[in-house]
N, C-alpha and C positions, 0 to 999 in steps of 0.2 A: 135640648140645646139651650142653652146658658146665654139669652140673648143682656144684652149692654143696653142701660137703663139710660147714660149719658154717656160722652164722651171721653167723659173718667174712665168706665169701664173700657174702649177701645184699648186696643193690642200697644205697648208701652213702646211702641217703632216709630207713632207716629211723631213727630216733632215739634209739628206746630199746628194749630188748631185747621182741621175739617173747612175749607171752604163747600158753602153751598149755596146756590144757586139757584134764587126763588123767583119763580115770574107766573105771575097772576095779576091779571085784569082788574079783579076787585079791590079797592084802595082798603078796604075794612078786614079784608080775609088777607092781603098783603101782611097789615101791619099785625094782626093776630100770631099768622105764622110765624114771622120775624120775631116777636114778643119770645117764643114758647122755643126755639128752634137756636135761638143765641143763649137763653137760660140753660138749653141743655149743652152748650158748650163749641156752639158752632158758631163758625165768620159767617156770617148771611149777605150776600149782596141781591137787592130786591132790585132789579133793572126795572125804568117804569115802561121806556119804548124798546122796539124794535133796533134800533140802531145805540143804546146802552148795552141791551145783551151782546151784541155782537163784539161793542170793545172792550169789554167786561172778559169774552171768551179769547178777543187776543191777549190782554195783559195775563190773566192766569187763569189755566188749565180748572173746573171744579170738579169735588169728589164726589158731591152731587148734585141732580138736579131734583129738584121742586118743583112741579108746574101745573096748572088746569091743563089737561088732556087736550083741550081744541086749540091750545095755543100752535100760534103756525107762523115759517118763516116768510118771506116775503115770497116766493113761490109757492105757497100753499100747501107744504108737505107738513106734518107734524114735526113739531118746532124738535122734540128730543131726536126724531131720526134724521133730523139736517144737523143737529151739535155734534151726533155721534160721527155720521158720516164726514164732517167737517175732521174730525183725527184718523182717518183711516179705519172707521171702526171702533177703536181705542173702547174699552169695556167702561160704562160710565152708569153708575146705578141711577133710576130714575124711579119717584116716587109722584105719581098721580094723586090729584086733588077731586074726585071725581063727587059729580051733584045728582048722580040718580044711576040707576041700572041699567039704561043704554051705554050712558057714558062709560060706565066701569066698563060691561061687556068688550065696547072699541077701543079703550086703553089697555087692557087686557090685551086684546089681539093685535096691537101696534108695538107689543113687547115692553111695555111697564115693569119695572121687578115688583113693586106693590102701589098701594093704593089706601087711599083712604075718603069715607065716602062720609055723606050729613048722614046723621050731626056727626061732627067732627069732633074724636078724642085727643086732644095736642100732645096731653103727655105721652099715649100712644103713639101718637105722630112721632115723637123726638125719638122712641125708643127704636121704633122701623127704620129710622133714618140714619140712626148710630149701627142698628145691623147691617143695613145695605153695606154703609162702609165699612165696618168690620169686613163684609164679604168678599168687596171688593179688595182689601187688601190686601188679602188671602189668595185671590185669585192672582193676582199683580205679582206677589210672591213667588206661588207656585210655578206662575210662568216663568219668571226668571230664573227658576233654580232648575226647570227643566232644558231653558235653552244651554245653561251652562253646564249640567249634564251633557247634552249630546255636543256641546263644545269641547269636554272631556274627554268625549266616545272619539269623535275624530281625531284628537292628540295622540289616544293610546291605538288608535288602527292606524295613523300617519308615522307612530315609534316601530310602529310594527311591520311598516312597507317602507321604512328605514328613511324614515322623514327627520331629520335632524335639528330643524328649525327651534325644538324648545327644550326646555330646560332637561335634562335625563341624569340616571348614573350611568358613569360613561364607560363602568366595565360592562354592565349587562346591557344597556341601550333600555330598563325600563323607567318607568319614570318614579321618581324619588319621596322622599314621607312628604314633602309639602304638597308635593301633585297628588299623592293617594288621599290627602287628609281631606280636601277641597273637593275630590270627586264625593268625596264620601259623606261630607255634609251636603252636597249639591242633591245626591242621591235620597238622603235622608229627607231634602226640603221638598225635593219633588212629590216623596212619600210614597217610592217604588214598594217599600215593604205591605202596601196596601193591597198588593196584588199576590202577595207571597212573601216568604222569609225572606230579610236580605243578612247576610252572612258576614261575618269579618272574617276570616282565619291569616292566623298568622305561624308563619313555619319555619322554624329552629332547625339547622342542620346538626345534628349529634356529635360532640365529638373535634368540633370544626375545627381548633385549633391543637391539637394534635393531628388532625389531618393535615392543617398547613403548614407543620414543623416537617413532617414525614414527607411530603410531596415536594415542599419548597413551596416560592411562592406562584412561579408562572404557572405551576400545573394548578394547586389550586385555584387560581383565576379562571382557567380553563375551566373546572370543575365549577364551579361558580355561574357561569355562562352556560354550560351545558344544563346545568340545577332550574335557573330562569329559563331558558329556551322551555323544558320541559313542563314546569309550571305553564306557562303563557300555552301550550300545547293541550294539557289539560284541559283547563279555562274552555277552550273551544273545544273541545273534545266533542264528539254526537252525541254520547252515552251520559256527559251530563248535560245539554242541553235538551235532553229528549225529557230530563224530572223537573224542566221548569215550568213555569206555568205565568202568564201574563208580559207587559213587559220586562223584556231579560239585560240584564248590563253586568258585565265581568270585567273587572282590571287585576294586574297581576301588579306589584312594584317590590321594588326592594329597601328594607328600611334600614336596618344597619349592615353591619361586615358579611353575617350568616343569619339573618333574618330574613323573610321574606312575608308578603303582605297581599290574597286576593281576597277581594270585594265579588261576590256573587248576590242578584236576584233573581225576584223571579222564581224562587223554589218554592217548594210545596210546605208542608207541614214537618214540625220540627224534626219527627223520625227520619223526614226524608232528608234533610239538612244533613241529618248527621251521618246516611248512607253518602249522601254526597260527597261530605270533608272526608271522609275514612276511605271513599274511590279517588280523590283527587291526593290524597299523603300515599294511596297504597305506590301513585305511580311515581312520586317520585323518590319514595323509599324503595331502591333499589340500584342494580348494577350500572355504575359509569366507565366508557371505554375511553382511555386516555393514548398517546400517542402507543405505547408500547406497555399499558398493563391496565388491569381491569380493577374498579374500586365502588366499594359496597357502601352504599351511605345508608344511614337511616334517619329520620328524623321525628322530629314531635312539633302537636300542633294544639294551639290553642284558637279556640272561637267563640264568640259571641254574636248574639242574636239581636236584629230591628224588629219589631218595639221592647220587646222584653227588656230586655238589656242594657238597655239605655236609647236616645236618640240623638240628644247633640252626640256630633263626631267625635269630639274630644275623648268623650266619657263609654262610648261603647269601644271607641281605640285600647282607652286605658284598661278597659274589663276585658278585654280579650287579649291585653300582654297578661293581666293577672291570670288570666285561663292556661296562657304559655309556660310562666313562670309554674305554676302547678303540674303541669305534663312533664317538663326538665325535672322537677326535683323528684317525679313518682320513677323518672328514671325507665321507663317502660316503649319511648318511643311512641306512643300514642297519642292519641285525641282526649283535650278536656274543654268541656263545654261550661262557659261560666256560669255560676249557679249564684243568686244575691245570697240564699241562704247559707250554702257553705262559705263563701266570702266572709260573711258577719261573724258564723263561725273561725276561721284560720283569722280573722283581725282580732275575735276577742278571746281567742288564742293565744295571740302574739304579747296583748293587753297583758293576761293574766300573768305570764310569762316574765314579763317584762318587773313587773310589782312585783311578783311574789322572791325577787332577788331579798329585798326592802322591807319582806312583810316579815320576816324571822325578827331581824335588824329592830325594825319597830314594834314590835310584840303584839302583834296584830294576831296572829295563831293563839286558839285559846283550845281548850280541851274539857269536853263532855265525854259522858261516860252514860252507857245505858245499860238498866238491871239486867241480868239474867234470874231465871226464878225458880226454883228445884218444886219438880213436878209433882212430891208426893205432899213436902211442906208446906209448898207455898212461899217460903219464907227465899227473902234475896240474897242468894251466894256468890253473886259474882257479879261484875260489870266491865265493859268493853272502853276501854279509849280510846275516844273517836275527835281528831282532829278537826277543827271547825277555823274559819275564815272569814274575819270582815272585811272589807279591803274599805276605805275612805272615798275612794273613789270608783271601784265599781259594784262596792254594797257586798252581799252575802254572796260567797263564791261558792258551790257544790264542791264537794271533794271529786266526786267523778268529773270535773274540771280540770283541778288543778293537781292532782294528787300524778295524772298521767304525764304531765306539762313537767312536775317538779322530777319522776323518773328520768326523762328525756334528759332534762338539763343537770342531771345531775346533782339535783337539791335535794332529792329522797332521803340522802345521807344523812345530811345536816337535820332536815327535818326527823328522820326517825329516831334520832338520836336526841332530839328536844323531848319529842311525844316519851320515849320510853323514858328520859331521867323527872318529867314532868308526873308522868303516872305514876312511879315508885313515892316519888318524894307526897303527891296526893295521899295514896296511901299510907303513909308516915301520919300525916297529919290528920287523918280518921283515927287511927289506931291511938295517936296523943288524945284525942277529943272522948277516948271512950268510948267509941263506936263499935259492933261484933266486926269478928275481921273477915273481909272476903277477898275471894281472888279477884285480880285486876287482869283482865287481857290486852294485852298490847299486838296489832297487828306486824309484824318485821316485814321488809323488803327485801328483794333478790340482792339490792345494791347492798344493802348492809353487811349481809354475809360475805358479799365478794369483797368487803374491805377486810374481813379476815380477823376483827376485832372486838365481835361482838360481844365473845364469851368473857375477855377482861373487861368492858364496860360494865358490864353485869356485877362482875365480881366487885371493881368498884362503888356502883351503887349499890350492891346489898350493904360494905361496908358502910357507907354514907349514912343511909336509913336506917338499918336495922331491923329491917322486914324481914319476916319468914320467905327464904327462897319459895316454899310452898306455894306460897300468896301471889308470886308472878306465872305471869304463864301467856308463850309467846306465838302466837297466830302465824301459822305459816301456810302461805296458799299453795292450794294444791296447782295452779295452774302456771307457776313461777319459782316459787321458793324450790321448793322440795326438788333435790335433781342430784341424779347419783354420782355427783362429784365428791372427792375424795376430802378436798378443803372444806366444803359446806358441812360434811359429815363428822368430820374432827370436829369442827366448832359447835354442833349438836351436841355431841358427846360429849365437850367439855363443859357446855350449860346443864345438859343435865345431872352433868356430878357436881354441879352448885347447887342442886336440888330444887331448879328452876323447872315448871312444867311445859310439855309443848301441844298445841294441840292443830290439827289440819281443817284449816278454814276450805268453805267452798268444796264442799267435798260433792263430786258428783258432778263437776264442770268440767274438769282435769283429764288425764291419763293415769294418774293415781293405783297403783294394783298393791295386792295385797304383800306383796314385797316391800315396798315402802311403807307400810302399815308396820311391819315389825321390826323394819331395817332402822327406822329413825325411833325406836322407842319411845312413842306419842302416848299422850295421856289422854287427851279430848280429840273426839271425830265432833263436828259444824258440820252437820247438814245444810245442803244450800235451801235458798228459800224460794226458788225455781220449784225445787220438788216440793216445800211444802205449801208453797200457793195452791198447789192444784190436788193437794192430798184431797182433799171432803169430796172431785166431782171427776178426777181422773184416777180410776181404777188401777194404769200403768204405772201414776209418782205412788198412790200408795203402798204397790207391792213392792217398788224401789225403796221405799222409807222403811217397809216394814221388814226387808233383808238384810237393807245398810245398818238398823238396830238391832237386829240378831248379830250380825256377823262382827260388831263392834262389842256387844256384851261379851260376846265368847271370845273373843281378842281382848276383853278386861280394860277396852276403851269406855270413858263416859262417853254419852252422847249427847249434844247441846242439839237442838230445832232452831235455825233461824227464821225471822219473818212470819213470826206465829202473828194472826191478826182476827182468829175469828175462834170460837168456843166448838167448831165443829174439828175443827183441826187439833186442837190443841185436848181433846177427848182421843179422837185415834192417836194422838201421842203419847198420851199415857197408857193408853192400851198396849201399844207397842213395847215398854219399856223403857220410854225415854226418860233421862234424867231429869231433864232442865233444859228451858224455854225463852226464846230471847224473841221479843217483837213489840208493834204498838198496842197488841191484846194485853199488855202489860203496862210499858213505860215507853217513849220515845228515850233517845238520848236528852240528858239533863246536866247543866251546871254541875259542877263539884257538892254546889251547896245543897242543892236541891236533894242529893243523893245521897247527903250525910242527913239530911231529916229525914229524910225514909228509912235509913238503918237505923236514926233514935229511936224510934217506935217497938213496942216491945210487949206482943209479939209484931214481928214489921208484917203491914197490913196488905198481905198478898192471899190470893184466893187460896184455899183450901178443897173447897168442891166447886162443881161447874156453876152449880146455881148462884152460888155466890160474886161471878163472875160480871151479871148484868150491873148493880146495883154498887160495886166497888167503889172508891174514891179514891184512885191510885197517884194521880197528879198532883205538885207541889201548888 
């Protein structure tokens, strides 16, 4: 516990400085106190008589008292159990002055909350004294947030025994988002969730306004009220009040038109939470019987958790419409439980989304390329064009980021269309410099092809450059690209009577069969790097790798390895008959420039045999 050193430290509620309440007999230990006790930030009033305290205690209430233990009122009881008893009780921390170990023992047992005995520490004194009251505010707190809980409790069982006296919606009779918000922070203050989960869920009727075009509007209302009745039904149900545990409070309200809103504690641990929300949606996803016809609702629910989740009211409210808002769009009718981490994820989602409109615009997209490296030379025959992202404002974006984000919204176009006239034209500009010429791979999208104009781009850009068709060669995944469509297939066929090459990335994640192996006249099979992660220690990826390179050499496909990253892999590779080797046992992706000093070298400075593999200096 984090005790408060001064007054500074106290809870930032209080408004105006601590009164306390010093009364000691000795004029020397009076004025010591008072010294150390105002320093720490507190009003001190040091009454000298019997008849000062007392109008000291009428003019204002203190938040502590101070005293020698034997101090006594004019009936001789212990002076703090006549202050107390003088309010009803009223909770009043009291810190004992005590001069030896009998004394402590009977201030102790007269109910002191502490004590301080010779020799006397002051600053420790000041710091017990700022805790007491910290404590007591807390306590002052709690209480009132629990009287206005169960002032709560009787509104919603008086709405419910059709007490009409306070505020409601007045189609269902439940009470409204300002009454639900106030229980729910009242709930939160009491710190019901101490005793078990307290729950938000909030519940979306599917569909609602096509249902109230179709019904009209009285019968919807009808349905509406029947929806609430059923909810409030639940709520009390035996079945969940039998998973709760400690004190238990359920309110039902309704927040908008077809939203609805209950507050559960008292539950168990989070699995059981979520048996509960999923018992409580199953009942009212289902049959409503209307004057003369029966109608099937369904709905979806979003919820959020105390403490997790937040605790002011406001902020767990708001995480559990985001949890809503996630069940409506998954469109499934179901329950989603809000997660911080997935939130940060769909926000910085939304982020990358939102910039990467902008990032084309401002040339923010740059383009590295990483060697491939022909397995029996050594020497580098080809490189990959690999899209890269700085954003200004949210730094280095991952392509597995944003590359799915830019699919969705439809950017993939734009961008694949930048990456491939970018890669040709690089190439252009090695082949000017002198440089050996190697293939470039450019990865395509499903969107590309389905714009239907890929094969004239091409054709444009070889005019443009003036590169060997040979020298291009277009990545198409097996898990998207490739699809026996009749369009996708014409514009294959007309790349490669431009003498442009193709090759099937990710081979081995897909459905891929050996029909589309000879249907699309591919030049290069990509091994995924799934199977070659675990070639050197799983017996299964190596006899996958070592079939997928048989049945590709006899198909008169090269075969590229990707994700080569260790000397034990990249030995069964060669063994195998692989061509050529793409991973960081090699090169990461690099700059443009980085990649034209590696082709100036001559012979370019890639391994040869294994041994030569530790000892390399392959980096620019």
């Amino acid at each position: 516990m984090v005790i408060a050193t001064t007054l500074e430290d106290l809870p930032p509620r209080a408004s105006r400085q601590p009164l306390l309440l010093l009364v000691c007999q000795a004029a020397a230990l009076r004025r010591r106190a008072r010294q150390w006790l105002e320093d720490a930030g507190f009003e001190v009033v040091a009454p000298e008589t019997d008849a000062e305290v007392s109008r000291r205690l009428e003019e204002r209430w203190p938040d502590l008292l101070v005293l020698d233990p034997a101090s006594r009122d004019e009936a001789g009881s212990p002076l703090h159990l006549a202050v107390r008893r003088r309010r009803g009780g009223e909770d009043l921390p009291v810190l004992g002055l005590c001069s030896g170990p009998r004394q402590l023992d009977a201030a102790l047992a007269q109910g002191v909350d502490d004590v301080l005995t010779i020799p006397r520490d002051w600053r420790l004194a000041a710091r017990r004294a700022a805790e007491l009251v910290r404590q007591a505010q807390r306590r002052s707190e709690l209480r009132q947030a629990r009287e206005e809980l169960e002032r709560l409790r009787l509104i919603v069982d008086g709405a419910e025994a059709g007490n009409h006296a306070f505020p409601r919606d007045p189609l269902t009779g439940l009470p409204d988002r300002d009454h639900f918000e106030r229980a729910l922070a009242s709930a939160l203050a009491a710190g019901t969730w101490r005793n078990g989960q307290l729950a938000v869920m909030l519940v979306d009727i599917n569909h609602f306004l096509r249902i109230n075009s179709s019904l009209g509007r009285s019968r919807a209302n009808s349905l509406l009220q029947q929806f609430a009745q059923r909810l409030t039904a639940g709520l009390r149900s035996r079945e969940l009040w039998r998973a709760r545990r400690g004190p238990s409070f359920s309110m039902a309200a309704r927040l908008s038109a077809d939203v609805f809103a209950a507050m559960l504690t008292g539950l168990g641990s989070r699995e059981q939470s979520k048996r509960t929300a999923q018992q409580l949606l199953d009942q009212l996803s289902a049959n409503y019987h209307l004057a003369d016809q029966m109608v099937a609702l369904s709905a979806s629910a979003g919820v959020a958790m105390a403490p997790d989740d937040g605790c002011p009211a406001a902020e767990l409210l708001q995480n559990a419409e985001l949890a809503l808002s996630e069940a409506i769009e998954r469109g499934s009718g179901g329950i989603v439980f809000y997660d911080e981490t997935d939130h940060q994820l769909r926000e910085r989602g939304g982020a990358i989304a939102t910039r990467l409109v902008r990032a084309m615009a401002r040339g923010e997209l740059t383009l590295h390329f990483q060697p491939l490296v022909d397995c029996q030379s050594g020497r580098i025959c080809a490189a990959e064009a690999l899209v890269r992202w700085d954003s200004p404002e949210l730094g280095p974006v991952p392509p597995a980021e944003f590359v799915p984000l830019a699919e969705e919204s439809g950017l993939m176009t734009q961008i694949g269309t930048w990456v491939l006239a970018s890669a040709c034209r690089q190439l252009r500009r090695w082949l000017d410099q002198g440089l050996p010429p190697i293939r470039v791979a450019v990865n395509v999208s499903l969107c590309q092809l389905l714009r239907g104009d890929l094969a004239s781009q091409l054709r444009s850009l070889l005019a443009e450059t003036g590169v060997d068709p040979a020298l291009v060669e277009l990545e198409l995944s097996e898990r998207g690209t490739l699809r026996s469509d009749p369009d996708i297939q014409r514009q294959l066929l007309e790349i490669k009577e431009l003498g442009v090459r193709l090759a099937i990335d990710d081979f081995g994640t897909g459905n891929t069969g050996i029909w589309y192996l000879r249907s699309f006249r591919l030049d290069t099979l990509k091994i995924d790097r799934s199977f070659v992660k675990g070639l050197a220690t799983s017996p299964e990826d190596a006899a996958i790798t070592n079939a997928t390179i048989a049945m590709a050499r006899q198909l008169g496909l090269r075969v590229v390895a990707e994700g080569v990253e260790e000397v034990a892999q990249l030995e069964l590779l060669r063994r195998s008959g692989c061509h050529e080797v793409q991973g960081y046992l090699f090169f990461p992706p690099l700059p443009a420039e980085a990649v034209g000093e590696l082709l100036a070298r001559d012979p370019v400075a890639a391994p040869t045999t294994l041994e030569s593999i530790p000892t390399l200096e392959l980096g620019p």
